[in-house]
C-alpha positions as CSV (number, residue, x, y, z in Angstrom):
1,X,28.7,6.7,21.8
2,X,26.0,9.2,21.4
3,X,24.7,11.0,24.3
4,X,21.3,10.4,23.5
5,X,21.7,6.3,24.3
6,X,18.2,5.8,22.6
7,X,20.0,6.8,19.2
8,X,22.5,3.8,19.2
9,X,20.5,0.5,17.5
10,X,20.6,-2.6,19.1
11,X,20.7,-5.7,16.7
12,X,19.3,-9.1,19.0
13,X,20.5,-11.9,17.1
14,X,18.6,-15.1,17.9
15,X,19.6,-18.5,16.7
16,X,16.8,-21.4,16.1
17,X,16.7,-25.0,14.8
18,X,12.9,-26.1,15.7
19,X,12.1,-24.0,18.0
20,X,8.5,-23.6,17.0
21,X,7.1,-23.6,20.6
22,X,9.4,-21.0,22.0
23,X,10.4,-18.3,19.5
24,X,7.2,-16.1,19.3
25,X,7.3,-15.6,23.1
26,X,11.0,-14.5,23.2
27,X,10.3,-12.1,20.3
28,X,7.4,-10.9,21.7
29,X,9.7,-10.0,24.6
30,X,12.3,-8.0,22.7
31,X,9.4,-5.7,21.1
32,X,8.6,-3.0,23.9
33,X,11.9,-1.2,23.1
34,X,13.3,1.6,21.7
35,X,15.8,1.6,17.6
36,X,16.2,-1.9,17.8
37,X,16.3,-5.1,15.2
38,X,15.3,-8.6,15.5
39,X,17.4,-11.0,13.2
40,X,16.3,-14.9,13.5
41,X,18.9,-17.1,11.8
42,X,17.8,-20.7,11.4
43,X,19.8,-23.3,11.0
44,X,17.4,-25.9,9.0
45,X,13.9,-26.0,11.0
46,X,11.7,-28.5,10.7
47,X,9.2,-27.5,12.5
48,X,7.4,-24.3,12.1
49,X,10.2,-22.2,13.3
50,X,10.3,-20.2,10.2
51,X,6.8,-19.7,9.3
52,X,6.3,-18.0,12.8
53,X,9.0,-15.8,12.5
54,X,7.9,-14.4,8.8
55,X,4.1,-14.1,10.5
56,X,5.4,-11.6,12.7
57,X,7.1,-9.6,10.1
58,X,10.9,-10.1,11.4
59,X,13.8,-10.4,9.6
60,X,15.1,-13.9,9.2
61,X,17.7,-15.5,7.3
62,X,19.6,-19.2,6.7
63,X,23.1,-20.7,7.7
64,X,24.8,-23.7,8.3
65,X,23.7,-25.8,11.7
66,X,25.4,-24.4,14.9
67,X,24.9,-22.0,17.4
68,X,28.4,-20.2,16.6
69,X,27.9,-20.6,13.1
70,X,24.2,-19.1,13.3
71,X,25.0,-16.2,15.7
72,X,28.1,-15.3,13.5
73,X,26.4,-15.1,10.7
74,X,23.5,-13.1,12.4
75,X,26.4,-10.5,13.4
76,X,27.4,-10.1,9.4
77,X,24.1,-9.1,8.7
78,X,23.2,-6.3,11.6
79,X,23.6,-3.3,11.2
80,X,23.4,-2.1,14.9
81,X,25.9,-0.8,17.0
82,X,25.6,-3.2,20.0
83,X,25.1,-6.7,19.4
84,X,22.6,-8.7,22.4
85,X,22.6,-12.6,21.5
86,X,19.2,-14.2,23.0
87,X,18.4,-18.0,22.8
88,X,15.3,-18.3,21.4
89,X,13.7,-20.3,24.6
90,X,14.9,-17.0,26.4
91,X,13.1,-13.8,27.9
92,X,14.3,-10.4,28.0
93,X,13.2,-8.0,31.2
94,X,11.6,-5.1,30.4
95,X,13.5,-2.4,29.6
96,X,16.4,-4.4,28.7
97,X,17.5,-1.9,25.9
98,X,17.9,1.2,28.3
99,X,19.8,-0.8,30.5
100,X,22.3,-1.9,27.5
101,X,22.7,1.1,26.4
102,X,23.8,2.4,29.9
103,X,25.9,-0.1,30.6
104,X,28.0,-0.5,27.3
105,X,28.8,3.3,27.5
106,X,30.8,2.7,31.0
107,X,34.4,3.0,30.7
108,X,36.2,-0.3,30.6
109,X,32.8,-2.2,29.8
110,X,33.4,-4.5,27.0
111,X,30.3,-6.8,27.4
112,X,27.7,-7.6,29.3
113,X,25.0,-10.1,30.2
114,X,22.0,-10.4,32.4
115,X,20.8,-12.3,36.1
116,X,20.0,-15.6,35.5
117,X,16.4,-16.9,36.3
118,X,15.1,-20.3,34.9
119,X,11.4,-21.0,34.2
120,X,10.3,-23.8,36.8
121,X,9.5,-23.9,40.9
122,X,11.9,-26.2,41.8
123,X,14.2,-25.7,44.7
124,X,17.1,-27.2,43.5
125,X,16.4,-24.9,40.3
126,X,17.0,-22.0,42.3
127,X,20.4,-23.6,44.0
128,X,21.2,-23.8,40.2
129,X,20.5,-20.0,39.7
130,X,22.2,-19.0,42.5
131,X,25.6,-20.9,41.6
132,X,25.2,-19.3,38.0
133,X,24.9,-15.8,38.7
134,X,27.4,-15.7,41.3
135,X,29.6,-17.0,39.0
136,X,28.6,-14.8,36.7
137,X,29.1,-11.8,38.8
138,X,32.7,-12.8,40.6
139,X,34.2,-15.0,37.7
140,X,32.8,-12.4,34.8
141,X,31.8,-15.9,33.0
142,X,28.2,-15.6,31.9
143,X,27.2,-17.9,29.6
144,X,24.8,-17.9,26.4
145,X,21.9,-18.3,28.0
146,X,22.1,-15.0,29.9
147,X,21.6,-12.8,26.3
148,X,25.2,-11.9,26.1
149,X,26.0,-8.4,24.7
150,X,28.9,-6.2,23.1
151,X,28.9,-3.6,20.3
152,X,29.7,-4.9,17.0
153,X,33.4,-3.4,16.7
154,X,34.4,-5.3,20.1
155,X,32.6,-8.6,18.5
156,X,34.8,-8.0,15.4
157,X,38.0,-7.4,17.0
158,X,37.7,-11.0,19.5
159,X,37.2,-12.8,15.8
160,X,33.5,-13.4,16.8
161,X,32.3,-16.8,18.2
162,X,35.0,-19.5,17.5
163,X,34.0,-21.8,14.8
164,X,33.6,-24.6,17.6
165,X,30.5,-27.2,18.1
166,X,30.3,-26.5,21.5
167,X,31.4,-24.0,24.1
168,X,31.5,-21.2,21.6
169,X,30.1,-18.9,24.3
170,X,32.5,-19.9,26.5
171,X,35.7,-19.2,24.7
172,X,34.3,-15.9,23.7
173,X,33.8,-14.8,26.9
174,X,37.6,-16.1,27.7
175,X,38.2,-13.8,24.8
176,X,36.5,-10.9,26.2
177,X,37.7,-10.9,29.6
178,X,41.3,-10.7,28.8
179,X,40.4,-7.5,26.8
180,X,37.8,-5.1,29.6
181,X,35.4,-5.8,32.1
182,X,32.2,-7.8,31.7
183,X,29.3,-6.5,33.7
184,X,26.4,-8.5,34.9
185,X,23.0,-6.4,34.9
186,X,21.3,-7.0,38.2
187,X,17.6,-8.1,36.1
188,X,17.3,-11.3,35.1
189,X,16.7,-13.3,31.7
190,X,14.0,-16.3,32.1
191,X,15.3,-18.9,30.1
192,X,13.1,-22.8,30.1
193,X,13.8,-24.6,32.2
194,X,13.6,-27.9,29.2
195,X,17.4,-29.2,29.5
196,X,17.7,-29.1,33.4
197,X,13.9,-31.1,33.5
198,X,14.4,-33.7,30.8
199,X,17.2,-35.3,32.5
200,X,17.2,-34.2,36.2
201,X,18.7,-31.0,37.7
202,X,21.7,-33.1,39.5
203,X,22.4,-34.9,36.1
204,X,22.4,-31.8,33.9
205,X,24.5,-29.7,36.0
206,X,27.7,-32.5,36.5
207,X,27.2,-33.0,33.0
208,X,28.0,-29.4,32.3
209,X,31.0,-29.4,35.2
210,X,32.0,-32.2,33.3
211,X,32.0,-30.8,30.0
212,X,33.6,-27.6,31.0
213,X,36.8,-29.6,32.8
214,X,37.3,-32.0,29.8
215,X,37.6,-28.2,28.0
216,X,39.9,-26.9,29.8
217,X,41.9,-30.1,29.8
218,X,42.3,-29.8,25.9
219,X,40.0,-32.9,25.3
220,X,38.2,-31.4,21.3
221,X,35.0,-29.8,21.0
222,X,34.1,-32.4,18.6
223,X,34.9,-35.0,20.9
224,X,32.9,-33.4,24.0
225,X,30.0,-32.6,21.6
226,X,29.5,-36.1,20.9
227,X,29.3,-36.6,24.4
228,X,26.9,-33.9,25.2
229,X,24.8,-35.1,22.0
230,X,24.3,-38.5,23.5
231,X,23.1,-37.0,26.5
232,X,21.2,-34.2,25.9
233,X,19.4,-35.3,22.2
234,X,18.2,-38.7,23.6
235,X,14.8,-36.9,23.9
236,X,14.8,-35.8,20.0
C-alpha cells in the first residue's frame, strides 16, 4: 500500500431493500472523507429507496434480493482498493476513512470492523453492546452491522460472501480469521436500534443465539431463514 494512505480509494458498498427512511442519513455519514465511493445496490425497493439515492448523485445499481447477493455484487463493480460494507440503517464515525486506511496497512491485518453502539437509551441496549463488542474484540467475530472492511484482493481470495440467505457475514468472517488477524477499531458505528425494539431486546438477542447454534449444528441456511423470517418480518 501506498505511503500516502489518503491515495488508496475506499469503495463502501451499501445494500438496501426499502430503506427509504434510513439511507440518506448513513450516506450523508460516509461524505466527510477523503478518495472514496459510495455504491448503493438495491435489491427491488418499493419504497423510495432509489429515488433518494439518485437525488444525491450516488452511484447505484440492481441485483437479485439478498444481503450476500447485493454486497457481492456491489464488490464486482468497485473499483477501490479497500472494500467497507455499511448497512444502510448504519452510521460511520467521523474520520472513519483515516482510520481504515491505518489499520489495513498493519502487518497481519486482514479485516476490520468498528465498536458497536446502537441508537436507543435503553439499559439493557447497552448490556447488548457490551456483549457485542467484547465479542468482537476477544473472538475476532464482528458481525455486519459493524461496517466490516478488507481490501478487495483479500475479499476475492475468501470467494466473497457465501451465496447463503442468512449468516453470510458470519461465515465470511469464519473465512477471514483462519487467514490473518481481524482488528476492531476502538470508535463505534451507530446502527437503529429497529430489530432489537420491534420485538423486545430479550427476544431478539435468544433469537440470534438461537440462530447462530442451529448454524453451527449444520441445521441449512434456508431452513433457519425461514425461521428468522417468521420472526423478524411479522412487522412488514
Amino acid at each position: 500500500m501506498s505511503r500516502d494512505t489518503s491515495a488508496v480509494r475506499i469503495s463502501i458498498i451499501i445494500p438496501t431493500l426499502n430503506e427509504a427512511r434510513n439511507i440518506k442519513e448513513a450516506i450523508t455519514t460516509t461524505q466527510p472523507s477523503t478518495n472514496i465511493e459510495v455504491i448503493v445496490v438495491d435489491g427491488g425497493s418499493q419504497d423510495s429507496t432509489v429515488e433518494i439515492v439518485q437525488s444525491l448523485g450516488i452511484k447505484i445499481i440492481s441485483s437479485s434480493p439478498g444481503r450476500a447477493a447485493q454486497m457481492n455484487a456491489g464488490a464486482v463493480a468497485a473499483s477501490g482498493y479497500i472494500l467497507l460494507f455499511l448497512h444502510a440503517d448504519t452510521r460511520l464515525p467521523t474520520g472513519f476513512d483515516v482510520m481504515i486506511r491505518t489499520a489495513i496497512q498493519k502487518p497481519s491485518i486482514v479485516a476490520g470492523a468498528f465498536k458497536l453502539r446502537i441508537d436507543a437509551s435503553l439499559l439493557s441496549l447497552r448490556w447488548v453492546e457490551l456483549g457485542v463488542n467484547w465479542r468482537s474484540q476477544f473472538c475476532q467475530m464482528p458481525y455486519g452491522d459493524q461496517a466490516i472492511f478488507l481490501t478487495k484482493q483479500v475479499f476475492q481470495q475468501v470467494g466473497g460472501f457465501p451465496d447463503l440467505p442468512i449468516m453470510e457475514d458470519f461465515e465470511l468472517i469464519r473465512r477471514l480469521r483462519r487467514t490473518g488477524r481481524i482488528v476492531i477499531l476502538p470508535v463505534a458505528v451507530v446502527t437503529s436500534a429497529r430489530r432489537w425494539l420491534q420485538k423486545g431486546v430479550l427476544k431478539t438477542t435468544l433469537l440470534n443465539q438461537i440462530v447462530i447454534t442451529a448454524y453451527l449444528l449444520g441445521v441449512s441456511p434456508q431452513r433457519i431463514r425461514s425461521w428468522y423470517r417468521r420472526e423478524k418480518f411479522k412487522r412488514i
